[in-house]
N, C-alpha and C positions, 0 to 999 in steps of 0.2 A: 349909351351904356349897353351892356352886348346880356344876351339874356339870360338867365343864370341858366344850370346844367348840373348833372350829377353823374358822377363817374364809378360802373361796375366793374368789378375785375374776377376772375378764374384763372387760379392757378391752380389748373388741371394735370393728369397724366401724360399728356403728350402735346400740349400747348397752353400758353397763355393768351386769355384773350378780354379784350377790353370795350365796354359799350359806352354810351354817352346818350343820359336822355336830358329831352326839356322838361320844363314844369307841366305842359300837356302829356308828360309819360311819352312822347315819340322819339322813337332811336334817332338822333342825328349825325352820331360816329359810330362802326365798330370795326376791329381791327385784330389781328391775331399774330402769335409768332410761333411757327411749329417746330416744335427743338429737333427734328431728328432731320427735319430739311433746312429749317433757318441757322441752327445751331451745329454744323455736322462736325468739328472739331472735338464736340464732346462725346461720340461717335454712341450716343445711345439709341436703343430699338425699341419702337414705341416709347420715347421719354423715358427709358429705366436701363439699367444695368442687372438682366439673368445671371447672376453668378455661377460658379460650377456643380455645386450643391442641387441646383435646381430649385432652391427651395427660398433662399435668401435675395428679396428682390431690394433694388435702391435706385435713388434719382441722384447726379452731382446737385451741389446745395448752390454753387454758384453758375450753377446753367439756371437757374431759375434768376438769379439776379442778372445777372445778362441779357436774360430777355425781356424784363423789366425797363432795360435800358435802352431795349432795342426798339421795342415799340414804342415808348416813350421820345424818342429819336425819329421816329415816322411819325408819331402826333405832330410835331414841331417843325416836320418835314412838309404836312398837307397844309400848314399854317392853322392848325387847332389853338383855336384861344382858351389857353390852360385857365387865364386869369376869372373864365364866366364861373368856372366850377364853385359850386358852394359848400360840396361835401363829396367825400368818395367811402365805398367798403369794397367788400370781397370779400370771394369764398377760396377757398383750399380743399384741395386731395384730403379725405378724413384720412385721419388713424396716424399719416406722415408724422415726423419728428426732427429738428433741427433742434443741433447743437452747439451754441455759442460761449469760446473760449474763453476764459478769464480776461480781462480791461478789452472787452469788444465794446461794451456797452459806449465809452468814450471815444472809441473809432467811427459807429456809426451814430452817435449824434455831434461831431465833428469833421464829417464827411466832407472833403475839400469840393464844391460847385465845379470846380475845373477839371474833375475827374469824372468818366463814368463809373458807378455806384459798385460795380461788379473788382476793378482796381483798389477801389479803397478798401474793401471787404474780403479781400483773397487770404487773408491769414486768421479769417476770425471763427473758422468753425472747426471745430475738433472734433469732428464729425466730419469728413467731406463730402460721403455719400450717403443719403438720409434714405435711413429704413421708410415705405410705403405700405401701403394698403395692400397692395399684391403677396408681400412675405411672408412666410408659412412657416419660418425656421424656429419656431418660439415657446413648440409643443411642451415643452418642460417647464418652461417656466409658465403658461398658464396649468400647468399642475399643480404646482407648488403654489400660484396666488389662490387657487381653488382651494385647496390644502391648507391655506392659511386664514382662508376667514370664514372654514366653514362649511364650506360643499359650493357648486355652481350653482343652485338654484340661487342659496345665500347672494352668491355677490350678484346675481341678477334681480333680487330683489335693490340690494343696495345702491348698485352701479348703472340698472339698465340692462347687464347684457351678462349672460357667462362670459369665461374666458377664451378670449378670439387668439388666436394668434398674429393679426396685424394689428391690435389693438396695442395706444401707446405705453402703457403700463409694463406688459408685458416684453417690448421691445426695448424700454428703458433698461428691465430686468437686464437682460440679456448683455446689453454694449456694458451695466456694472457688473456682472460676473465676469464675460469675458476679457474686458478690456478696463480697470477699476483704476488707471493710470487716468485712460480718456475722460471717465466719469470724474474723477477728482479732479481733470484740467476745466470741466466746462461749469459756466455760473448761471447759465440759463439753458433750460429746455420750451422748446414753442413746437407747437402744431404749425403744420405749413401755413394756415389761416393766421394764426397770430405772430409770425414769421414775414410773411407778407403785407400785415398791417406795420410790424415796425419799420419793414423798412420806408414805410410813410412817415413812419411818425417819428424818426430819427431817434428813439430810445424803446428800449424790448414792450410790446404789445401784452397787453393779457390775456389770456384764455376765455373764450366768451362758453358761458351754460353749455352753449347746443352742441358744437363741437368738441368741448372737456367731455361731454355723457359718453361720448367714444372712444376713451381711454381706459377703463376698466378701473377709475380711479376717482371718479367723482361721484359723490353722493346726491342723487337725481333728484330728493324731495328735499333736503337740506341746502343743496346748491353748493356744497365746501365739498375739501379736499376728504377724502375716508382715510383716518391715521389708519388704520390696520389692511389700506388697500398698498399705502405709499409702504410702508414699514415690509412688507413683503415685496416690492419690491428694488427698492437701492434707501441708503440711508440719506439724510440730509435734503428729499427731492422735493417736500412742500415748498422750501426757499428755491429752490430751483425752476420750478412752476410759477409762483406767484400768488396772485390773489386771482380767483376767474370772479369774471363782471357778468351781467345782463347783456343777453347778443343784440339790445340794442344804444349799449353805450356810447355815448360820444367821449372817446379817447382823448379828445384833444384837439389841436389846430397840425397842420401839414408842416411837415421839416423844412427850415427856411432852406437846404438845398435845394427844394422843387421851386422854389417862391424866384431863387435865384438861376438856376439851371437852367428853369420852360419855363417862367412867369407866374408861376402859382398866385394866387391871391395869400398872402400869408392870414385869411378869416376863416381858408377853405379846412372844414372836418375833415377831421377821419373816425369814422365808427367803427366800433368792431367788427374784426371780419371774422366768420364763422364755418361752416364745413360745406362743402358742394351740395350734399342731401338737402342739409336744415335750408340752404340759400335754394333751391330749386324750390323747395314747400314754397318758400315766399312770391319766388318768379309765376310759380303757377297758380299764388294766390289763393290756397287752401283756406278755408273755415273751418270752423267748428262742427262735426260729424261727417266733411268733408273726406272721398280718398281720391288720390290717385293714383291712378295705374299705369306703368310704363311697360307696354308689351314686343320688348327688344328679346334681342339674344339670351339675356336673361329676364324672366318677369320680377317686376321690381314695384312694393305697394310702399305709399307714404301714407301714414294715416294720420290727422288732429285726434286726438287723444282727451279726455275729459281726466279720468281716470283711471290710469292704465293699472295693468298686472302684470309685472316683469315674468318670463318663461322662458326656458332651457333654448327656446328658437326663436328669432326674433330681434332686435334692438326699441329699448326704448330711449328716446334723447329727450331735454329738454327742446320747448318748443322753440324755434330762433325768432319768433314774431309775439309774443305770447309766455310771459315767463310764468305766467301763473298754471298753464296747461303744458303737454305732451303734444312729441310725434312719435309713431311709431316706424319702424323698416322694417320692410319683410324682402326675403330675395328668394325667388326661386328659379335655379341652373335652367331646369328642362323649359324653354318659353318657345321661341319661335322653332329653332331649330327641328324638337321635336314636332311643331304644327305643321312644318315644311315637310318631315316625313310622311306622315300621317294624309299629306295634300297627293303624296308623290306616290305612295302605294293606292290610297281608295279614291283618287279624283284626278290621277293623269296628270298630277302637274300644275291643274287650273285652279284657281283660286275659285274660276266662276263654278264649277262643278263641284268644287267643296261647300260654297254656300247653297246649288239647290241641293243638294243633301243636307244637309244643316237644317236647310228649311223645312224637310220631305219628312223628320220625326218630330216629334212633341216633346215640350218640355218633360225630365225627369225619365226619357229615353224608356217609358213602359218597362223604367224595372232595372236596363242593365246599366252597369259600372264599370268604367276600367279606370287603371292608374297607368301613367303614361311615361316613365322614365328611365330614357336611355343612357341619361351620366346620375350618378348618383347625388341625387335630390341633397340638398338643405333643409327643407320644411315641406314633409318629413324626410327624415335617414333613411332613403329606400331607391332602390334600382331595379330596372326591369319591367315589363308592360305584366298585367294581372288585368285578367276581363271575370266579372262574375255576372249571369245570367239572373230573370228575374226570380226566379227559384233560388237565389242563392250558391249557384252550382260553380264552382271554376271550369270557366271553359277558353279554349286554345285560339277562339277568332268571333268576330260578329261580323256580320253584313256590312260592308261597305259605308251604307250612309248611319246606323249604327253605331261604328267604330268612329266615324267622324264625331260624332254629339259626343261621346262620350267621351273621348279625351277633352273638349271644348268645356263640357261640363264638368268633369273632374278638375279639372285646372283652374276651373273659378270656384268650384266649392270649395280648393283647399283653400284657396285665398281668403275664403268669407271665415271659415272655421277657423285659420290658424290667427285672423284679423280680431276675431270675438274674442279668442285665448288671451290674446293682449290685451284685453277689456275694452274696445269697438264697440258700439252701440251702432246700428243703423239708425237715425234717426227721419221723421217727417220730411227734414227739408234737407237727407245726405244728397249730394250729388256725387257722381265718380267720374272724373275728369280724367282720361282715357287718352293714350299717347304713344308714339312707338307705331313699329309697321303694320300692325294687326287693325291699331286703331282706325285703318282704312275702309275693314268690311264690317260693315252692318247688319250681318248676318251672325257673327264673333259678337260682337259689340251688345248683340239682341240677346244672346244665354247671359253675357255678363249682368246686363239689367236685371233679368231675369232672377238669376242665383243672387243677387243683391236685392231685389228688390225696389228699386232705385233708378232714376233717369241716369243714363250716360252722355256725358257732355263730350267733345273732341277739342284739345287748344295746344298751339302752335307751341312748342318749348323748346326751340332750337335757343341754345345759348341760356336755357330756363336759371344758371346757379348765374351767371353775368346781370343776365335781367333783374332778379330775386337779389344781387347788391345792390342794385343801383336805386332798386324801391328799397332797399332797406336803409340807403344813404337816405333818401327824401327822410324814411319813416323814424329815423337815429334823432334828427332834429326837431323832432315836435314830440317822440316818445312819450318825454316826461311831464306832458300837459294832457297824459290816457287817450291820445290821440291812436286809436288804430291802424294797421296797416290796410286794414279794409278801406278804413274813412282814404287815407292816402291814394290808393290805386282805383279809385271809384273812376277816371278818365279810363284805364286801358281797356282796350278790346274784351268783350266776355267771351264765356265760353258758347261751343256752337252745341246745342240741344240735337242730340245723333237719334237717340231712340228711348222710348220708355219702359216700362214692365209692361207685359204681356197679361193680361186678364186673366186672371186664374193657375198661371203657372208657378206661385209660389208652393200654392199647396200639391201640387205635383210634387216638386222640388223637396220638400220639408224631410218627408222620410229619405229621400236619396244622399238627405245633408248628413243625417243620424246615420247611417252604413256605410259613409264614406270617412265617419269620425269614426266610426267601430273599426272597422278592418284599419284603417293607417293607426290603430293605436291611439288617438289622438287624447292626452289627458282632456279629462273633465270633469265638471266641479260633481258634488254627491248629488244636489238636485235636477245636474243633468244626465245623473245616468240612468235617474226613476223615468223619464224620459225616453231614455233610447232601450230601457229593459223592456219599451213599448213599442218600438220603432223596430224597423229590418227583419232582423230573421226574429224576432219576438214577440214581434205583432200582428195583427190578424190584415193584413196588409200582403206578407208573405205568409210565404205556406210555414207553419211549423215543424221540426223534425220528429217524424216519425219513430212513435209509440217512448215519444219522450214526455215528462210531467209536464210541459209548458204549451199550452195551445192558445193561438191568440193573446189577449190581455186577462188570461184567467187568474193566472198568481205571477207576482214580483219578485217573489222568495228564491234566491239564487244561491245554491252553495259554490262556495269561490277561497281558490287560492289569489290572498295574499304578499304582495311585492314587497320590498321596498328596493333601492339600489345593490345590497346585497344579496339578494335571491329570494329565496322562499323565506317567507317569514310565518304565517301561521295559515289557520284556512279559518274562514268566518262564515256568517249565514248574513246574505245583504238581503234588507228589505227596503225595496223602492229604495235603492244605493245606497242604503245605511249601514255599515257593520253594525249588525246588533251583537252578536256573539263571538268571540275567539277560543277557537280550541286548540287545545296544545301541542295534539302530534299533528305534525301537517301533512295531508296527502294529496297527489298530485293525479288527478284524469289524465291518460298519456293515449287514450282506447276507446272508439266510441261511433263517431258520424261518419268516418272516410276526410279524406283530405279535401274534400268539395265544402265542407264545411269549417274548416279552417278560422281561429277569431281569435283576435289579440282584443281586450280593452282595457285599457288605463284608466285609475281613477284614482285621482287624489284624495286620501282618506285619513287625514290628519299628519300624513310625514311625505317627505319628498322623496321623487320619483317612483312612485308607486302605482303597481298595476294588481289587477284584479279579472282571474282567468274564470269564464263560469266553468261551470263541472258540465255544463250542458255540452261541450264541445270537447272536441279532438283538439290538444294544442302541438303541433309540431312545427311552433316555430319560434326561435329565442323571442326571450322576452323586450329589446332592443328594437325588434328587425320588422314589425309591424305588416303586415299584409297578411 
């Protein structure tokens, strides 16, 4: 009898690809089909269709089924024994949306064996080119779902996330204004995740937690549909959607097509498949206080969540391993690209000349700051390099190895600060599981610990959302006996121990965390701004501005204009970040320290989006634009 096996799948942006492990967790198949060279009749660039708009991005719905086919056809070609398999899942491209026509449902669980899957399915989507993750066209209509329950904070407390414009909610919106024929022809909407699970399971798949949180339409602590997310945007779409399950459901048994087609064992599962993010947390195996960081093109954090705090930046998802906790996503644009500049102006190019400058300053850079972004950032909304000296001064250039630390350091303090915003705990036994090109120098790897706090770990994640199914196939089948995914993947490879904290450099670091949440704006809570009214330019750390009331930690008592979303709202007297007083004509400090002294700070003080300017400073900068 041949030894049983579990089967991972991604259907990704620009290929599908497939693994195969044993019960010791070792890969013993994987295989891939890349649509824009396996598939070139569908004559897409990178897997999608750029429209003329620029803005409206899509994938064909049956180029994904085709290459389902296709590689399924190469299994069967190297003599894969389909019948060992015991269970399979997968992950999907988030946010995607596929659209299936009215009486599909009877087509594809009646799918003739003597057809490939992609023939029998060519008339079933009234949709043919499914909106993705890349799409940007949909700016309106996340206005209106803003608009309609509330403000964006609201629906990120609700949902997870303000309103994205690739999110599905929003794109839904959109195909029933625009096209409300199409929407009245189709009887089911799926995520590419639960799109991809049906066509395993020969009848439409449900929506699993982790992957529903990134639609803009599921209520994240309830786990159900939000009437007043669906109701803005198309009528009739909870029947449309379905019921979302647990991302580690077992769905069901395999469509006797596959049993009949490639010898399936008709015993073999199908679990719910889930989103590429939520499936990668699994691939790489996260815990509980656990992050990982992937330091690609863009820097990308995953975090296990206890108890998160939904914010204007950020996603929060259901967990896909863990339905009783969170994960969070954090993305930010500027990652390598800008490290690669910064290697090319102050270190000639060398990566080894960027690390001994790295090495050559101390943590917490004696003082200076810079922000480092050359496209305009995500988390936060900001563009442009800004260097501040330890005096507090803006100034136009630092030293060579200087400039190195401090963009290294800036880039991981926002990450820790905007990670706490989502409610992040560093805990005793966090690890940061570290990935991506960066993840090479140990030199990079060493300010991460550092600003964390925390050991950083290095682990292999090539194919991490394929691998992260195929343990979540093992983990679908014992779920519901509170069997862990940890308990499950206790055979695979651990992670490699790269470097730990630095003795003494957090307290270095601590005030450099507090000036880097001040100047980006960075909301925070009232008890942490008694805090940072002691920190940076407030504390006897830095110098104080001259022949102003505040020296050192003498007094807290700050007169401050008042935010909210719509501009000035009053001026108050904050002590140790309390509004204790409101008065009624507000006036506004526009006059004062020189532009070297420049300071935004946000603080939330019983209403949303709201900031709070001291009087102590020169403000001449919107209230938005932060730096």
């Amino acid at each position: 009898m041949a030894a049983p096996c579990y089967l991972g799948w991604d259907f990704s942006t620009q290929q599908l690809k497939v693994i195969a492990i044993d019960e010791q967790l070792r890969v013993i198949y994987e295989d891939n089909v890349h649509f824009d060279k396996d598939l070139p009749e569908f004559k897409t660039q990178g897997g999608v269709y750029i429209h003329s708009d620029r803005l409206t991005v899509t994938s064909p719905v049956l180029m994904w089924v085709k290459a389902l086919d296709m590689i399924l056809e190469k299994m069967k070609s190297s003599g894969f024994n389909f019948s060992q398999i015991r269970a399979l899942s997968g992950a999907g491209q988030q946010h995607g949306s596929v659209y299936w026509k009215k009486g599909s449902s009877q087509i594809l669980k009646n799918a003739s064996p003597e057809l490939p899957l992609h023939q029998s399915l060519k008339d079933c989507f009234s949709v043919s080119d499914s909106p993705i993750w890349m799409d940007s066209s949909t700016a309106s209509q996340c206005r209106e779902l803003e608009k309609a329950v509330g403000g964006a904070q609201h629906l990120a407390r609700v949902t997870g996330s303000r309103a994205y414009e690739r999110f599905t909610g929003n794109q839904i919106a959109k195909i029933y204004s625009q096209n409300p024929e199409v929407y009245k022809q189709t009887e089911r909407i799926s995520l590419v995740s639960s799109f991809a699970a049906s066509l395993f399971l020969g009848t439409y798949a449900p929506i699993d937690y982790s992957d529903g949180s990134g639609m803009n339409l599921l209520q994240i602590w309830e786990k159900a549909w939000s009437k007043s997310c669906l109701d803005a945007c198309a009528p009739g779409l909870e029947e449309r959607l379905g019921c979302p399950v647990p991302s580690h459901s077992v769905l069901g048994p395999i469509s006797p097509y596959y049993s009949q087609r490639y010898g399936f064992s008709p015993d073999c599962k199908v679990v719910a498949f889930t989103g590429d993010n939520p499936a990668s947390l699994a691939g790489m195996r996260l815990q509980e206080g656990d992050i990982a960081i992937s330091l690609g093109t863009s820097d990308t954090l995953f975090l296990w969540i206890q108890e998160p705090t939904p914010a204007l930046e950020g996603h929060i998802l259901c967990n896909p391993v863990d339905s009783q906790t969170y994960m969070a996503l954090l993305c930010f644009k500027n990652g390598s690209l800008m490290r690669e500049r910064i290697r090319d102006d102050c270190a000639s190019g060398s990566w080894d000349e960027f690390s001994k400058a790295l090495s050559s300053t101390v943590a917490g850079n004696s003082g200076n700051l810079g922000f480092y972004f050359d496209v305009m950032e995500i988390t936060p909304e900001a563009v442009g390099i800004h260097r501040f000296n330890r005096d507090n001064q803006k100034v136009s250039r630092f030293p060579k190895e200087v400039e190195i630390r401090a963009l290294i350091e800036g880039q991981f303090m926002a990450k820790r600060i905007h990670a706490e915003k989502l409610g992040y705990k560093v805990l005793p036994r966090t690890r940061i599981l570290a990935t991506g090109g960066a993840s090479h120098n140990k030199k990079i790897l060493q300010v991460l610990s550092d600003v964390f706090n925390a050991p950083v770990f290095t682990i292999d994640t090539a194919n991490s959302a394929c691998l992260g199914s195929a343990y979540r196939a093992i983990h679908g089948l014992v779920a519901e006996r509170n069997v862990s995914l940890a308990d499950v993947v206790k055979l695979a490879p651990e992670p490699r121990l790269a470097v730990t904290p630095t003795p003494g450099a957090e307290e270095h670091l601590i005030s450099q965390t507090g000036v880097w949440s001040l100047r980006c704006g960075i909301h925070l809570t009232s008890v942490d701004i008694s805090v940072c009214c002691h920190m940076g330019s407030f504390s006897n750390h830095r110098r104080a501005p001259r022949g102003r009331g505040v020296s050192g930690c003498c007094s807290s008592y700050l007169l401050a204009d008042v935010y909210n979303s719509s501009g000035l709202m009053n001026t108050g007297v904050l002590e140790d970040g309390i509004l204790l007083k409101k008065q009624s004509k507000p006036c506004r400090v526009t006059e004062g320290l020189g532009p070297e002294m420049d300071l935004l700070l946000r603080v939330i003080l019983g209403s949303e989006n709201t900031a709070v300017v001291p009087h102590l400073w020169k403000v001449s900068l919107p209230m938005t634009g932060g730096l």
